[in-house]
N, CA, C and O atoms as a GROMACS GRO file, in nm:
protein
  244
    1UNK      N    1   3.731  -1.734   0.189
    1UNK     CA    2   3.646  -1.680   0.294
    1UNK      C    3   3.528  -1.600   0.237
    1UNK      O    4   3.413  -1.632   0.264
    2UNK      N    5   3.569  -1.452   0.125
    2UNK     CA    6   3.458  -1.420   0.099
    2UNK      C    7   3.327  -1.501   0.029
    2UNK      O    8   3.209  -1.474   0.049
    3UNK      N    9   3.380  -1.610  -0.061
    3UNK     CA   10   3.271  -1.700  -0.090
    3UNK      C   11   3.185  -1.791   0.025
    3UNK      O   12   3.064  -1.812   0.038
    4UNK      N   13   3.270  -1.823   0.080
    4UNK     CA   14   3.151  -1.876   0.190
    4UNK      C   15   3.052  -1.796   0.275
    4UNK      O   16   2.950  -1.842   0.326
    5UNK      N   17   3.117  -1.607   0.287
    5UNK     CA   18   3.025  -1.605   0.336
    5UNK      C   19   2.876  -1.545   0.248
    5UNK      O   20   2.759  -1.527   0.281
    6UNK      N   21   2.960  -1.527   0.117
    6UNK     CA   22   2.853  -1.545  -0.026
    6UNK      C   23   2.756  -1.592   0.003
    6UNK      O   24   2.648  -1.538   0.027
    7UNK      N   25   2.799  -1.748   0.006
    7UNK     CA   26   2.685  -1.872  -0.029
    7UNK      C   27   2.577  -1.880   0.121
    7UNK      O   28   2.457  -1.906   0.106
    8UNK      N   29   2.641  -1.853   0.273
    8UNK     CA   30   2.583  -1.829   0.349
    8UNK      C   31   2.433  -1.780   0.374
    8UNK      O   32   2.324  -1.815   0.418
    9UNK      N   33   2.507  -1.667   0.310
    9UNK     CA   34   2.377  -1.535   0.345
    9UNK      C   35   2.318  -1.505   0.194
    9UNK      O   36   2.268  -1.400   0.154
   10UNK      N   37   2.335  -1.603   0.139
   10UNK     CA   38   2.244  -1.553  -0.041
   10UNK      C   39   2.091  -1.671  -0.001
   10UNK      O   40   2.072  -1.769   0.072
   11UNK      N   41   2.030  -1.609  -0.075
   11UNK     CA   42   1.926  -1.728  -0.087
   11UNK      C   43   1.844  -1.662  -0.218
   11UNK      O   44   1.844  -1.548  -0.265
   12UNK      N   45   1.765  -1.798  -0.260
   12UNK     CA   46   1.682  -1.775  -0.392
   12UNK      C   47   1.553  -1.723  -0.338
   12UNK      O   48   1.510  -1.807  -0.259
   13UNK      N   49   1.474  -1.623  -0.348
   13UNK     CA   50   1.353  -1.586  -0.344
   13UNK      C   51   1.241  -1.639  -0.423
   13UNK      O   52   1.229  -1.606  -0.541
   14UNK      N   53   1.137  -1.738  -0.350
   14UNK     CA   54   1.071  -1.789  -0.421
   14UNK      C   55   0.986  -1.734  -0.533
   14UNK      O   56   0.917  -1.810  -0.601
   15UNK      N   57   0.989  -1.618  -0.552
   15UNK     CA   58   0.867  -1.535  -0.644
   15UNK      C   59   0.945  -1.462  -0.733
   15UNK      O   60   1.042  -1.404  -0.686
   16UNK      N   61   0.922  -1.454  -0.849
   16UNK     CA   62   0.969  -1.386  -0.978
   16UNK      C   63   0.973  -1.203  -1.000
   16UNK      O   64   0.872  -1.139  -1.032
   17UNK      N   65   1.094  -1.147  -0.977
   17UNK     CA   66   1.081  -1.012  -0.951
   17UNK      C   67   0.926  -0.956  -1.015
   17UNK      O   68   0.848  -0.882  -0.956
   18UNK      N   69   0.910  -1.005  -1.130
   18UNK     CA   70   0.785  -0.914  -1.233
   18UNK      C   71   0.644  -0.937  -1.108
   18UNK      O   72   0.564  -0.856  -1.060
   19UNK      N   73   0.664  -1.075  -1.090
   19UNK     CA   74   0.573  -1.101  -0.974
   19UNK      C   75   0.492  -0.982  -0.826
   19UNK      O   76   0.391  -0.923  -0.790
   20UNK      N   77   0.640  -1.017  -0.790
   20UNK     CA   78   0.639  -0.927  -0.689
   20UNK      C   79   0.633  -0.774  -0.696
   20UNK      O   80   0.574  -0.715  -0.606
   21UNK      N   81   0.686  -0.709  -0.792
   21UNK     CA   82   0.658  -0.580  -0.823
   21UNK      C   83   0.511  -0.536  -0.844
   21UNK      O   84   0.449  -0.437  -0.806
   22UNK      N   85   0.470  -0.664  -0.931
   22UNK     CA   86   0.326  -0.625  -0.975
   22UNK      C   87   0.201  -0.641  -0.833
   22UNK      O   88   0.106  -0.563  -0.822
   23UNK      N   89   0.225  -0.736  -0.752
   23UNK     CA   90   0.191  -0.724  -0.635
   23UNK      C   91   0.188  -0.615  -0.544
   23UNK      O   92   0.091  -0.572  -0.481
   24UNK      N   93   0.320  -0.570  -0.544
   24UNK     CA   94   0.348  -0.444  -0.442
   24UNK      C   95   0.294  -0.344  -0.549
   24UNK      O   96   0.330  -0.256  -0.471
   25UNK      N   97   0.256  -0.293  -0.626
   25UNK     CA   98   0.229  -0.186  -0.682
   25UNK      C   99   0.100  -0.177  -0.708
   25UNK      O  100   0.035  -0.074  -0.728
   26UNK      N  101   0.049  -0.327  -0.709
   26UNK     CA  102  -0.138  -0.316  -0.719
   26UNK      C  103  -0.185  -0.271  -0.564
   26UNK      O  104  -0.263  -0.179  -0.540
   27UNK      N  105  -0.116  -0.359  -0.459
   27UNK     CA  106  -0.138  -0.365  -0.306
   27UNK      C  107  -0.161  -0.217  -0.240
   27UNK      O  108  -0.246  -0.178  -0.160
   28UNK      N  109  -0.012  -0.123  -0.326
   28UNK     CA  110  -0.033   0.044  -0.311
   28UNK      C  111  -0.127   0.110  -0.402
   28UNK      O  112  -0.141   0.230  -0.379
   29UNK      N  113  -0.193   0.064  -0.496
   29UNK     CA  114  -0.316   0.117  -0.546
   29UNK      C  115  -0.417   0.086  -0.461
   29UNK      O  116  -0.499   0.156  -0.401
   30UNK      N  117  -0.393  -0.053  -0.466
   30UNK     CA  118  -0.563  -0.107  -0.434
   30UNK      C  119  -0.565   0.009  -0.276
   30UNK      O  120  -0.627   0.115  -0.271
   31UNK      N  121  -0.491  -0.041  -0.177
   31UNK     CA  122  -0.530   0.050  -0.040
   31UNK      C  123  -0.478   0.169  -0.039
   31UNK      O  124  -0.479   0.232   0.067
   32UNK      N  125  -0.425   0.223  -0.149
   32UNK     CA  126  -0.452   0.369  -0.122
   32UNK      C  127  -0.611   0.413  -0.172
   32UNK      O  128  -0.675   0.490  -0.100
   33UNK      N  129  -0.654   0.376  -0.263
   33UNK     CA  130  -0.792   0.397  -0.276
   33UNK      C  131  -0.870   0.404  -0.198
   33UNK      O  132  -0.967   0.479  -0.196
   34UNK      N  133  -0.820   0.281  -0.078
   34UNK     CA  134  -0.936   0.259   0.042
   34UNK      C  135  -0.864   0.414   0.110
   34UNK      O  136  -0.918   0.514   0.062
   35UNK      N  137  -0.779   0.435   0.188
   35UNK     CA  138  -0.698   0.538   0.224
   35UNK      C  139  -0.769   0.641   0.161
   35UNK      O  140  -0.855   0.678   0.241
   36UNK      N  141  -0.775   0.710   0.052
   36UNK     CA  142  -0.812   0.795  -0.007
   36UNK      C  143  -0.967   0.796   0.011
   36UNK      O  144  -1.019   0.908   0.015
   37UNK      N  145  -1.062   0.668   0.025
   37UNK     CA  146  -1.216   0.710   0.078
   37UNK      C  147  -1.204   0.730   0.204
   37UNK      O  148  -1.255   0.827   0.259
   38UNK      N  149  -1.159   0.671   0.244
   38UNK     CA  150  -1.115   0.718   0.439
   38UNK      C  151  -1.074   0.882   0.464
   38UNK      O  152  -1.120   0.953   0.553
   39UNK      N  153  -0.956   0.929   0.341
   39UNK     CA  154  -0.938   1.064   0.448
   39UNK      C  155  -1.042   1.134   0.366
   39UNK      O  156  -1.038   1.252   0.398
   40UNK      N  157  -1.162   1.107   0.247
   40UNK     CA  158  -1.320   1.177   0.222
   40UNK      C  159  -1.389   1.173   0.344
   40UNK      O  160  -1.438   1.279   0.383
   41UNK      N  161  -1.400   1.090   0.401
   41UNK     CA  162  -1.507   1.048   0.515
   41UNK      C  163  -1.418   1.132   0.656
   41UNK      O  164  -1.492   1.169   0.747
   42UNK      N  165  -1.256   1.160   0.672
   42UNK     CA  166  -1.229   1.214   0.778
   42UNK      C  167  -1.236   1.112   0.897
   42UNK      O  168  -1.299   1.111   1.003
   43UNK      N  169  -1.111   0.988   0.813
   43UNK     CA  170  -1.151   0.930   0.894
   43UNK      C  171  -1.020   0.895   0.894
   43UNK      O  172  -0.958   0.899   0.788
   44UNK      N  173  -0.937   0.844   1.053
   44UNK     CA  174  -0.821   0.816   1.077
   44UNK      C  175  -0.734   0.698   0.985
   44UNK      O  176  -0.768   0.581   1.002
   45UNK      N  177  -0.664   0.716   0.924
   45UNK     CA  178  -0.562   0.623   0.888
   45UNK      C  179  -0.584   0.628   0.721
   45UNK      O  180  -0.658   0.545   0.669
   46UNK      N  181  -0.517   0.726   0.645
   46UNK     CA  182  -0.576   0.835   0.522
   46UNK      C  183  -0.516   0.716   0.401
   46UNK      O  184  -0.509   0.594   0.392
   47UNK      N  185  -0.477   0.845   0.312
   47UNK     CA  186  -0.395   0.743   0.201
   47UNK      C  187  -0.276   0.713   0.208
   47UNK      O  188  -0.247   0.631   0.122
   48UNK      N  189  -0.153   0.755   0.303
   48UNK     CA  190  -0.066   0.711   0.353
   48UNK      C  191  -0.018   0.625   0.390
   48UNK      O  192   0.086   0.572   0.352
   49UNK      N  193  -0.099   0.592   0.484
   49UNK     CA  194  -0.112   0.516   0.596
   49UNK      C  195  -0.106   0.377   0.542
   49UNK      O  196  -0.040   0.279   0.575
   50UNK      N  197  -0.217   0.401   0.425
   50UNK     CA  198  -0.278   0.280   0.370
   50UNK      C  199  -0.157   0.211   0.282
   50UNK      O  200  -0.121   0.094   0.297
   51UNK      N  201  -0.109   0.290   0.202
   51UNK     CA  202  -0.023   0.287   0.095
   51UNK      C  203   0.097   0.252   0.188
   51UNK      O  204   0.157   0.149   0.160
   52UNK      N  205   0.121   0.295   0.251
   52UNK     CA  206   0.278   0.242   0.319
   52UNK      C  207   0.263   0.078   0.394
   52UNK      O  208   0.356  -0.003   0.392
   53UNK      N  209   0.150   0.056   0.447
   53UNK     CA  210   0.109  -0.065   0.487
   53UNK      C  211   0.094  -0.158   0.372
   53UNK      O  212   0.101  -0.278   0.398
   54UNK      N  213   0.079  -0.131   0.277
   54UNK     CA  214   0.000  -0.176   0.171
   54UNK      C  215   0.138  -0.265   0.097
   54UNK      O  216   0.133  -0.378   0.047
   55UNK      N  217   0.287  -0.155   0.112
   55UNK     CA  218   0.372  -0.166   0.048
   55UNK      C  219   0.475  -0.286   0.074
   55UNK      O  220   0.581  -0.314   0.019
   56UNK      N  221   0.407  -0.344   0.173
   56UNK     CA  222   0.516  -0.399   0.221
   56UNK      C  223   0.439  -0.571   0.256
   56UNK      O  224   0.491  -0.660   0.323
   57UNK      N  225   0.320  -0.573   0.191
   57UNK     CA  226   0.253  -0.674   0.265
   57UNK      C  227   0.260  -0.797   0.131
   57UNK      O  228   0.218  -0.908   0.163
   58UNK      N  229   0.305  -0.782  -0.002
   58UNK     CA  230   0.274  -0.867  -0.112
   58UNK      C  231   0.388  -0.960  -0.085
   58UNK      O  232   0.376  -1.071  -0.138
   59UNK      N  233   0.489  -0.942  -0.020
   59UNK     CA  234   0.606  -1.070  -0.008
   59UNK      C  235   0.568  -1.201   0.075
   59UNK      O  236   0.605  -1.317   0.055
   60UNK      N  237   0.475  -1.146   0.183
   60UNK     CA  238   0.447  -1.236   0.288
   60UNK      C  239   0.287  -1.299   0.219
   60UNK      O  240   0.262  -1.414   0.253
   61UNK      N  241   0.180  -1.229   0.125
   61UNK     CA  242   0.122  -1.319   0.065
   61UNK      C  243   0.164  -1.426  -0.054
   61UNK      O  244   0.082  -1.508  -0.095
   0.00000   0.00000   0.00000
């Protein structure tokens, strides 16, 4: 039983951890930068904002 429900719910992720790390960690540079000219200018949606959005978007490109 526990193997089947192993094999079930496993799957291979098409992208190579080094991949994806390096993605998600440029994605939180690159838009926190933008974030970071935004809260200079005083302008809604700072480096946070950016960076947390940022963090989560390299799996789905």
């Amino acid at each position: 039983m526990p193997q089947s429900l192993l094999k079930e719910f496993s799957f291979e992720f098409p992208l190579p951890l080094e991949i994806l790390l390096l993605r998600t960690i440029g994605a939180a540079l690159l838009c926190g930068l933008i974030g970071l000219e935004r809260g200079v200018h005083k302008n809604p949606a700072g480096l946070r904002t950016n960076m947390l959005s940022a963090w989560r978007s390299p799996p789905f490109a």
